[in-house]
Backbone as numpy.savetxt, mean C-alpha at the origin, in Angstrom:
# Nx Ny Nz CAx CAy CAz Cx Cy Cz
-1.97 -12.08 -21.71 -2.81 -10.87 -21.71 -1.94 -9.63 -21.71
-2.36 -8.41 -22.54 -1.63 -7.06 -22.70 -2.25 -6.55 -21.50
-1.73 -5.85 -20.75 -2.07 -4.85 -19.22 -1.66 -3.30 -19.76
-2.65 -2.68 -19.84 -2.43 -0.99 -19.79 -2.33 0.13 -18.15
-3.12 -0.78 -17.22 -2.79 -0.05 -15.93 -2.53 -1.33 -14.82
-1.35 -1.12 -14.42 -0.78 -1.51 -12.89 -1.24 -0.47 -11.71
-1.79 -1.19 -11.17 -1.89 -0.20 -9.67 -1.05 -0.82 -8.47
-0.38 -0.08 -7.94 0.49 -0.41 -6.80 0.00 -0.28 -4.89
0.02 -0.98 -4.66 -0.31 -0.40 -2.98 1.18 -0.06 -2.74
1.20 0.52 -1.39 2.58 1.48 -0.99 3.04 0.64 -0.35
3.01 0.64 1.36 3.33 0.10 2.43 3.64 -1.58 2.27
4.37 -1.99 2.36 4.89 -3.13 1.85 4.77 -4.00 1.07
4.62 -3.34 -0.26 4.40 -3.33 -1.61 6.07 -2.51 -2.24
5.65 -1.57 -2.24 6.41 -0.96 -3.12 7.50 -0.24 -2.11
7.18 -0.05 -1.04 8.25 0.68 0.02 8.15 0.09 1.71
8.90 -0.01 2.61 9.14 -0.95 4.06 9.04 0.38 4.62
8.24 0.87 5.10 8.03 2.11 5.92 7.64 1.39 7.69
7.83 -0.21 7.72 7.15 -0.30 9.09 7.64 0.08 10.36
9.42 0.77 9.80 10.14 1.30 10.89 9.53 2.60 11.56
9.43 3.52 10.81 8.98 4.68 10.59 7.26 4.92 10.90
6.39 3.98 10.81 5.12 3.98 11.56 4.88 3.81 12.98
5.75 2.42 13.03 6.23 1.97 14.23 6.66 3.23 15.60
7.12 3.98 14.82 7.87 5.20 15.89 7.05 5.95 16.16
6.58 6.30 14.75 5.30 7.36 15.37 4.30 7.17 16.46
3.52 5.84 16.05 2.78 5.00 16.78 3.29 5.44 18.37
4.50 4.68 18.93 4.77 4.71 20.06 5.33 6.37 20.61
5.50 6.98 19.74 5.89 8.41 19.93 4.35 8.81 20.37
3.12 8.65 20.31 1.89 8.81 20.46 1.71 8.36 21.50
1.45 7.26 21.87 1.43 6.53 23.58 2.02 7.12 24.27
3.31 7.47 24.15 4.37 7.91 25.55 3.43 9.24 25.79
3.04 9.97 24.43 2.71 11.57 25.07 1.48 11.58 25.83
0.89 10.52 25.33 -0.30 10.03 26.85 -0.50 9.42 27.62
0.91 9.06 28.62 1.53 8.32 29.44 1.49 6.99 29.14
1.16 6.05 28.20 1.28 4.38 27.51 2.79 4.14 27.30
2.83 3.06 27.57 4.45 2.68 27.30 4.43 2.18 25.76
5.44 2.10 25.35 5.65 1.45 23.85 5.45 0.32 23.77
5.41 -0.05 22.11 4.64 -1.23 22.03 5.97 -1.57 20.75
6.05 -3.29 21.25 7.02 -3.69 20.15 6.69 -3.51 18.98
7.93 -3.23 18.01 7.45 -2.45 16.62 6.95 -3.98 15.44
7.14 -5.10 16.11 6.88 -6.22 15.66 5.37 -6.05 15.71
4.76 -6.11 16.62 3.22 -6.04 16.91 2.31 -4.82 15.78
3.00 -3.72 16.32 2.49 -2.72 15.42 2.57 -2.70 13.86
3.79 -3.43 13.13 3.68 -3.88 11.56 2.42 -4.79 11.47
2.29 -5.62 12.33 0.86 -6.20 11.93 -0.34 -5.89 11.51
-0.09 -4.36 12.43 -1.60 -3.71 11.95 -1.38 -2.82 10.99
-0.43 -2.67 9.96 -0.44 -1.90 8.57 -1.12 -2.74 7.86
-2.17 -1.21 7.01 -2.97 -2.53 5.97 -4.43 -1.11 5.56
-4.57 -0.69 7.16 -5.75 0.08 6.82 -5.80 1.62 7.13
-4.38 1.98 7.02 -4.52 3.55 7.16 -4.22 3.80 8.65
-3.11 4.62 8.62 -2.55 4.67 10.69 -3.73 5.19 11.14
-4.75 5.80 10.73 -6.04 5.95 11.65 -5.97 4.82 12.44
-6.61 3.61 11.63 -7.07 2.68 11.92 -6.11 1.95 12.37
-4.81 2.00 12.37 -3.82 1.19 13.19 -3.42 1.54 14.67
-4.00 2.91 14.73 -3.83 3.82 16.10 -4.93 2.74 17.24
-5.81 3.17 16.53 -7.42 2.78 17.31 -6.98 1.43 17.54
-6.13 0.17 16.53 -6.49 -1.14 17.20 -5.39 -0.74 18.00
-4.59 -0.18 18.29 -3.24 -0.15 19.22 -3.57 0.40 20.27
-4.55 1.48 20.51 -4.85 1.61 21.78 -6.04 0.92 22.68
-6.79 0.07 21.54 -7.37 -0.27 22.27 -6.85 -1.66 22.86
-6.24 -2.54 22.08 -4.85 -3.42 22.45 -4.39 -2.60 24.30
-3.87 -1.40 23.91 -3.71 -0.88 25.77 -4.57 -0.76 26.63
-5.85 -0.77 26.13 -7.07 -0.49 27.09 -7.36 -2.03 27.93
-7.18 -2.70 26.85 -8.18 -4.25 27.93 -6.80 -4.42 28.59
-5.49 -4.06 28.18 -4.34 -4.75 29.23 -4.45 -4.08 30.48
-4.62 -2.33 30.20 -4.36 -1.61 31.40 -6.04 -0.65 31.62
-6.81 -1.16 31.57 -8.63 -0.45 31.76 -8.35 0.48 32.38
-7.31 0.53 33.44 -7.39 2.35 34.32 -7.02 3.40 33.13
-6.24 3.02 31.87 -5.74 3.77 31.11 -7.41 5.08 30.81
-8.57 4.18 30.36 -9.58 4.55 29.64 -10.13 5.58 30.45
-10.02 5.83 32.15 -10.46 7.18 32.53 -9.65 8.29 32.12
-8.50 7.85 31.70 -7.76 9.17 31.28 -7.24 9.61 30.10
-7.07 8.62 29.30 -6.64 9.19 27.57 -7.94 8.92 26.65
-7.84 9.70 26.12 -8.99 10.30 24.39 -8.40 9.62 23.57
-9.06 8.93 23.02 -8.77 8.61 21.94 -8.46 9.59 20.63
-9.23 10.15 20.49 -9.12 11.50 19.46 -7.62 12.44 19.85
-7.82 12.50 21.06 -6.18 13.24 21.55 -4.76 12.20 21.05
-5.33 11.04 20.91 -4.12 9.71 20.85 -3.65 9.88 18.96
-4.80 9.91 18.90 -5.51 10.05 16.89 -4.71 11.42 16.54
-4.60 12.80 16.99 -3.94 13.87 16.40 -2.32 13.37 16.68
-2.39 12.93 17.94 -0.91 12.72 18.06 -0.08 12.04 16.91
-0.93 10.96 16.67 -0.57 10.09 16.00 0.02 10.87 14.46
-1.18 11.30 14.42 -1.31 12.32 13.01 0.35 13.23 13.08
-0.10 14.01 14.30 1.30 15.28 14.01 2.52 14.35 13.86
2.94 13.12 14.73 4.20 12.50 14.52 4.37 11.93 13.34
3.50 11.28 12.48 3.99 10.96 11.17 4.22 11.37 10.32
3.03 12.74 10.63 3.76 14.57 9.60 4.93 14.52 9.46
5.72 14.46 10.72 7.33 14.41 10.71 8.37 13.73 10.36
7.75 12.07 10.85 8.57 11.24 10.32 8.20 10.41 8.90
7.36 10.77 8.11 6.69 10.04 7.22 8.05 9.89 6.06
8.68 9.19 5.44 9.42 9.03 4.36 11.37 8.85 5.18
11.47 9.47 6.16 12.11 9.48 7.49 12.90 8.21 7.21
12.61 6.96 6.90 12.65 5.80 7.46 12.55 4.72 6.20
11.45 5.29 5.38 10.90 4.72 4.22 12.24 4.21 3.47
12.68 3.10 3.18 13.40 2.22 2.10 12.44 1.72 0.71
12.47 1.97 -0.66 11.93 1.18 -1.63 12.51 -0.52 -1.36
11.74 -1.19 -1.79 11.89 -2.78 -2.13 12.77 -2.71 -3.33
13.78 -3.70 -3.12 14.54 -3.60 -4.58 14.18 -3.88 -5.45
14.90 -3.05 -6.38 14.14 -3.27 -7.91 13.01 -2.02 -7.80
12.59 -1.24 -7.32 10.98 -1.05 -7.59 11.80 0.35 -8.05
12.42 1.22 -8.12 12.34 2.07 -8.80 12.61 1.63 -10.57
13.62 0.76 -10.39 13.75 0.19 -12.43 12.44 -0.26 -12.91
11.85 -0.95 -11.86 10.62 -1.90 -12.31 9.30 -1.12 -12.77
10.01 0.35 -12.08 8.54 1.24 -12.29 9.05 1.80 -13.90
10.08 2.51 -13.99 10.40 3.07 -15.01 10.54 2.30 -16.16
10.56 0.90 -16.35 10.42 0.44 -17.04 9.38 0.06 -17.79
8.31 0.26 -16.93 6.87 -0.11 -17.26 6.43 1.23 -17.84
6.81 2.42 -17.36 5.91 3.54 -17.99 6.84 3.75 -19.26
8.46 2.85 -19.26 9.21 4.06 -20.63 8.16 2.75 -21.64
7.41 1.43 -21.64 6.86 0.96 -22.13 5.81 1.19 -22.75
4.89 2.39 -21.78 3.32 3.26 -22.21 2.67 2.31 -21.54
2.70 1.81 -19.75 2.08 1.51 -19.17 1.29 2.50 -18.21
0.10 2.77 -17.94 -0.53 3.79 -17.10 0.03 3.48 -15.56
0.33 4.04 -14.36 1.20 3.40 -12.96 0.07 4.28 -12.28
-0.53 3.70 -11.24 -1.19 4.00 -10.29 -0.66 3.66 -8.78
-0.42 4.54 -7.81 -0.17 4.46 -6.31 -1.55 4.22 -5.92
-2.44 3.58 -5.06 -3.24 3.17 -4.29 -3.20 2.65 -2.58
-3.30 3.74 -1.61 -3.21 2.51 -0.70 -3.90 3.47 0.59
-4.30 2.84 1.40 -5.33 3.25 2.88 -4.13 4.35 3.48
-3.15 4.34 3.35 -2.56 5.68 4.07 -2.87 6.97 3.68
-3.07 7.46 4.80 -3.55 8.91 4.18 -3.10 9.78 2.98
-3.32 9.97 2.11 -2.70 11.24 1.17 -1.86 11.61 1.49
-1.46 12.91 2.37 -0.69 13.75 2.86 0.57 12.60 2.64
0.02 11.99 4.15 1.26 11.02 4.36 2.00 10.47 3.28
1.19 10.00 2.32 1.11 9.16 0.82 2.64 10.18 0.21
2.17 10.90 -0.08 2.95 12.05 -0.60 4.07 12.33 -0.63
4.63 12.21 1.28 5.82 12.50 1.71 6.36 11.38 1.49
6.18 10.21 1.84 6.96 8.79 1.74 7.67 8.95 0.18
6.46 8.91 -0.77 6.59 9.10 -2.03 7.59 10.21 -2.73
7.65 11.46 -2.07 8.73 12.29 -2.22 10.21 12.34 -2.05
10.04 11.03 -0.55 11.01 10.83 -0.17 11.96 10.11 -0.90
11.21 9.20 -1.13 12.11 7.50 -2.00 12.01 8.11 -3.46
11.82 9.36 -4.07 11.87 9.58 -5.27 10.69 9.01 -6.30
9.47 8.72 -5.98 8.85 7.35 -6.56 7.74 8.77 -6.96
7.73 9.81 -6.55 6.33 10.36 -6.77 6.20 10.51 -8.50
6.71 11.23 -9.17 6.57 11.14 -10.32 6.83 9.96 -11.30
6.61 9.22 -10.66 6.56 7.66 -11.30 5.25 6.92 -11.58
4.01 7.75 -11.01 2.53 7.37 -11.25 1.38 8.61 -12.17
0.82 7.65 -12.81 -0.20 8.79 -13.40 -1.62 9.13 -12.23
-1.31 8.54 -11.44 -2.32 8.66 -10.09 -1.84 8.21 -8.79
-2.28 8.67 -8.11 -1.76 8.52 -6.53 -3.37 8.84 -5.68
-3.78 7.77 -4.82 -5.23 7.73 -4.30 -4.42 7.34 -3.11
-4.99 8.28 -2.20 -4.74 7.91 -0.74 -5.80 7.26 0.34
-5.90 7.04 1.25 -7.41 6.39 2.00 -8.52 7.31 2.28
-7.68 8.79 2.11 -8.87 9.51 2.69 -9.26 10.26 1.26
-8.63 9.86 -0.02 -8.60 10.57 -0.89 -10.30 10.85 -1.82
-11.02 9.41 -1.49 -12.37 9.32 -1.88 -12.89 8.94 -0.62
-14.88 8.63 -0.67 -15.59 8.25 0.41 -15.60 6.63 0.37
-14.78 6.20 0.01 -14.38 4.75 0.40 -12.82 4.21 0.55
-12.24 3.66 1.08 -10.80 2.95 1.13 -10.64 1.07 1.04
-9.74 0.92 -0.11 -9.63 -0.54 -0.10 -10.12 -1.36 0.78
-10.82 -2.17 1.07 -11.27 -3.38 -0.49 -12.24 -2.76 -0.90
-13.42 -1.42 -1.01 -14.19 -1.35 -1.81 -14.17 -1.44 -3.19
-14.84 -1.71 -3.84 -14.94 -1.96 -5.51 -14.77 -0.73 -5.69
-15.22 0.73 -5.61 -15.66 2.29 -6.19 -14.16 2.26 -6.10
-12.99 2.30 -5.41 -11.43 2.53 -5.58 -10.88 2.33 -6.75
-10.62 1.51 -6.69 -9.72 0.57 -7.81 -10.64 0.91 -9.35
-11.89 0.99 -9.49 -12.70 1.08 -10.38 -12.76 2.94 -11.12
-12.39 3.44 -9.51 -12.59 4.83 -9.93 -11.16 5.30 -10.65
-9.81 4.57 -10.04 -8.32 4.60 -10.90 -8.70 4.47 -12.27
-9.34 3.02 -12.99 -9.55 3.06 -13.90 -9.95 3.98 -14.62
-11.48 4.16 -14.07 -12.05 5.67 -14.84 -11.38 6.90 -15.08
-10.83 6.99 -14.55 -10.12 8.57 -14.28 -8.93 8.22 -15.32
-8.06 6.78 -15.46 -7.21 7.13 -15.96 -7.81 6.31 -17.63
-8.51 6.14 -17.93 -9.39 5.37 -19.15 -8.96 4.43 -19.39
-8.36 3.11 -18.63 -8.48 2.02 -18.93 -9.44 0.99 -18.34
-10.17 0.06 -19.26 -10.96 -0.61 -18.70 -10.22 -2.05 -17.26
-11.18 -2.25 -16.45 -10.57 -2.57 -15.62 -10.56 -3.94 -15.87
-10.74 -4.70 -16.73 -10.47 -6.10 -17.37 -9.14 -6.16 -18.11
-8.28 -5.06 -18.53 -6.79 -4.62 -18.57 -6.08 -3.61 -17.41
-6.42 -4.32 -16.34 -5.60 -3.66 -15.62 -5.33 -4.74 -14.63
-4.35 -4.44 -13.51 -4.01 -5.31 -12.39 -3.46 -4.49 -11.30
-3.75 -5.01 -10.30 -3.60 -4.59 -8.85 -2.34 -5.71 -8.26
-1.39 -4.68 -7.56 -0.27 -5.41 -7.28 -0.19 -4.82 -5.48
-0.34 -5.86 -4.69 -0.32 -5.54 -3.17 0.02 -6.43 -2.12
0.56 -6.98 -1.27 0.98 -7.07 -0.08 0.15 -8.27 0.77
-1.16 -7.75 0.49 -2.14 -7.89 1.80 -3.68 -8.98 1.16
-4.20 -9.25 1.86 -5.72 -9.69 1.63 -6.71 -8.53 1.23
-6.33 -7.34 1.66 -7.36 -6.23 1.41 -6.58 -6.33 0.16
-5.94 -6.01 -0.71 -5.30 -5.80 -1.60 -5.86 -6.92 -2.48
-5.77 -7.81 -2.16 -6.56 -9.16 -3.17 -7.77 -9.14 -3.27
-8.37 -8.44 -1.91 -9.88 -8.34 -2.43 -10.33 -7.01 -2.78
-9.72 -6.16 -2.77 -9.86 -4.66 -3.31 -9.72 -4.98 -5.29
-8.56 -5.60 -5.69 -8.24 -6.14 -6.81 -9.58 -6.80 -7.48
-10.19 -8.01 -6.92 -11.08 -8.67 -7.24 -12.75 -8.13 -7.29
-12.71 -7.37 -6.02 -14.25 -6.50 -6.04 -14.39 -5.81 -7.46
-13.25 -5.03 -7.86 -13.19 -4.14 -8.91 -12.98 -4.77 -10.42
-12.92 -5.99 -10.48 -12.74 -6.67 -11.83 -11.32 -6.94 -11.95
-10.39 -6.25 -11.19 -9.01 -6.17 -11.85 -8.08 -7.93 -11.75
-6.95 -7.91 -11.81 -6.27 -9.00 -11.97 -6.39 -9.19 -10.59
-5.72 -10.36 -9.49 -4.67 -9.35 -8.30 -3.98 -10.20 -8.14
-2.70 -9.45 -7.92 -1.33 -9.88 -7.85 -1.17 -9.56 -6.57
0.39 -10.29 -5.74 0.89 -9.74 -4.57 2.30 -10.32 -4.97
2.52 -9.71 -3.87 4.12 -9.99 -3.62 3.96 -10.52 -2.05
5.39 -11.66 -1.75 5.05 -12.01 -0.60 5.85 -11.72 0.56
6.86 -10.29 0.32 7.70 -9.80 1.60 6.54 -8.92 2.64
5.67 -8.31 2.11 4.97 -7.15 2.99 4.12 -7.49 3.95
3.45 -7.12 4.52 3.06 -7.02 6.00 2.00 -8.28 6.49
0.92 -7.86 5.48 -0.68 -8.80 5.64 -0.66 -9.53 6.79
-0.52 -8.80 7.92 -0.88 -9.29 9.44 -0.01 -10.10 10.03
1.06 -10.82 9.08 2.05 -11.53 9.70 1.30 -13.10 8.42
0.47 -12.72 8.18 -0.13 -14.10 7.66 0.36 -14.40 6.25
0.65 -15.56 5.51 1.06 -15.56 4.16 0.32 -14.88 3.00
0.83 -14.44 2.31 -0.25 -14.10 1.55 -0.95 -14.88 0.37
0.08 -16.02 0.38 -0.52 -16.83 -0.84 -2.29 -17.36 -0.17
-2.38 -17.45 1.58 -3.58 -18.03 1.58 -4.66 -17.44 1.14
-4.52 -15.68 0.95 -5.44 -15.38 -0.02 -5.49 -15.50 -1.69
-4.64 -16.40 -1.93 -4.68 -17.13 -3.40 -4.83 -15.96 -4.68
-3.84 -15.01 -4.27 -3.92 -13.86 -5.44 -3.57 -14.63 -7.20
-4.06 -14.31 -8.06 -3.86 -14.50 -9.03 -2.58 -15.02 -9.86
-1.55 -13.90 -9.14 -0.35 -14.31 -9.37 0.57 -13.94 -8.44
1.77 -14.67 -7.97 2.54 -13.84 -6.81 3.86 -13.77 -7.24
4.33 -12.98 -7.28 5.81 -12.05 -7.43 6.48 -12.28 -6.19
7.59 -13.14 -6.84 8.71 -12.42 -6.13 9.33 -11.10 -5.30
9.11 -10.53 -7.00 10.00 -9.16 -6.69 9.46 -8.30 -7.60
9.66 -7.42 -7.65 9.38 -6.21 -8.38 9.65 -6.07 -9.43
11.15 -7.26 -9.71 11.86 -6.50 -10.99 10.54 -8.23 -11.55
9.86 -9.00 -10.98 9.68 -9.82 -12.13 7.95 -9.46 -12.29
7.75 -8.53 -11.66 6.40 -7.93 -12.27 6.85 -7.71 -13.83
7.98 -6.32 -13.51 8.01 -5.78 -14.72 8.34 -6.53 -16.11
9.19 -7.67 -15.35 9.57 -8.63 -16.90 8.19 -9.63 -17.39
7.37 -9.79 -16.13 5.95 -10.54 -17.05 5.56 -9.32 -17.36
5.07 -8.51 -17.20 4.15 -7.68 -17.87 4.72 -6.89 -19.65
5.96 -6.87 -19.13 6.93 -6.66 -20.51 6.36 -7.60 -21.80
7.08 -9.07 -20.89 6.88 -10.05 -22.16 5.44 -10.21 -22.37
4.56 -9.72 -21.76 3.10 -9.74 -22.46 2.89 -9.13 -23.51
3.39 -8.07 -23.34 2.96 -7.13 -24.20 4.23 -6.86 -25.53
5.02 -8.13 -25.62 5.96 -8.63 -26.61 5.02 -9.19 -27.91
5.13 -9.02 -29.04 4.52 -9.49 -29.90 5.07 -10.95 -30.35
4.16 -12.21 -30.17 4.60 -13.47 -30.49 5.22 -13.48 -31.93
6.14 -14.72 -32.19 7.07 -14.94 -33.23 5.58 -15.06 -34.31
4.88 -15.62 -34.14 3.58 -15.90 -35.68 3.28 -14.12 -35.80
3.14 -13.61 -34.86 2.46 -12.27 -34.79 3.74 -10.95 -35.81
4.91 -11.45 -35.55 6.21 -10.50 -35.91 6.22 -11.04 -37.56
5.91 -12.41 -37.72 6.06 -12.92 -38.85 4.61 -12.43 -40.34
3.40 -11.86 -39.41 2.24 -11.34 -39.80 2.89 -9.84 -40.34
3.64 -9.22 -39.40 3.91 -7.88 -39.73 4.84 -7.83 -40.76
């Protein structure tokens, strides 16, 4: 099959930022007297946007320590969270090897490159600025960027639209189970790779379509797809 749009998730997909969440995270607890939390635990919960990784992390502190809940806000825990990754967002961020060739290779091809993933925009941005990767996509969708975030179907469907490829030529390349079923809700292929986060759990058990290695062998299947067969060269 020829593929006109790849969409990428970020966070252990295309870049290892779990150092750099990790800090923030616990940079947030301490300022509301919580002790830190191993940065092992906290990669688990990348997947759905540090909103949502805050909330399972404190509430993770609440049933251990219940006296905590007469005295910290959650919403106070939630800005914290917010202002520290303002700071450290890209800080920390390493690309996966290969993924800067693997990208440029696909667009010097006339492939459409889409960023997709539950981290906030903003945040999205800086990581992306950081590792050099931003001008490497014809779109970049963050979690808060529409009124839905991966696995809904309207995501992945709305990349398409916006960038005019139908989503029966396109494929979703991600990390996680939301990622396989964000891929699948929307018609698209879905691919993963199997270094990134998805809870600690394999990712083949969500049985993605196809699983990658690495980055650089996305770009060489999707290449040789779109290679014209020896009967086809012999037509021309």
């Amino acid at each position: 099959m020829d593929y006109d749009l790849i969409s990428f998730d970020l966070d252990g997909t295309l870049v290892d930022t779990a150092a750099e969440i990790a800090e923030s995270a616990n940079r947030a607890l301490e300022d509301h007297g919580i002790g830190r939390r191993p940065a092992s635990e906290i990669t688990l919960l990348i997947g759905a946007g540090t909103r949502e990784l805050m909330l399972k992390l404190l509430a993770r502190c609440l049933l251990e320590e219940p006296r905590l809940a007469r005295a910290v806000r959650p919403d106070a825990v939630l800005q914290s969270m917010d202002e520290h990754y303002a700071a450290t967002a890209g800080t920390g961020s390493r690309p996966y090897r290969g993924c800067g060739r693997a990208l440029t290779e696909l667009r010097a091809a006339g492939l459409k490159l889409a960023c997709v993933t539950n981290k906030e925009l903003r945040h999205t941005l800086r990581v992306l600025a950081a590792t050099g990767l931003g001008d490497q996509f014809d779109l970049i969708i963050g979690g808060d960027s529409l009124s839905e975030k991966k696995p809904h179907p309207s995501v992945l469907r709305h990349v398409a639209r916006v960038i005019g490829v139908p989503t029966n030529r396109s494929a979703h390349l991600g990390d996680s189970a939301i990622d396989i079923a964000a891929a699948r809700n929307a018609g698209m292929e879905a691919w993963a790779v199997p270094y990134g986060y998805n809870a600690g759990r394999p990712i083949a058990e969500s049985r993605p379509d196809r699983l990658f290695e690495a980055l650089s062998d996305v770009a060489r299947y999707v290449l040789a797809a779109r290679q014209p067969s020896a009967a086809e060269r012999r037509v021309q």
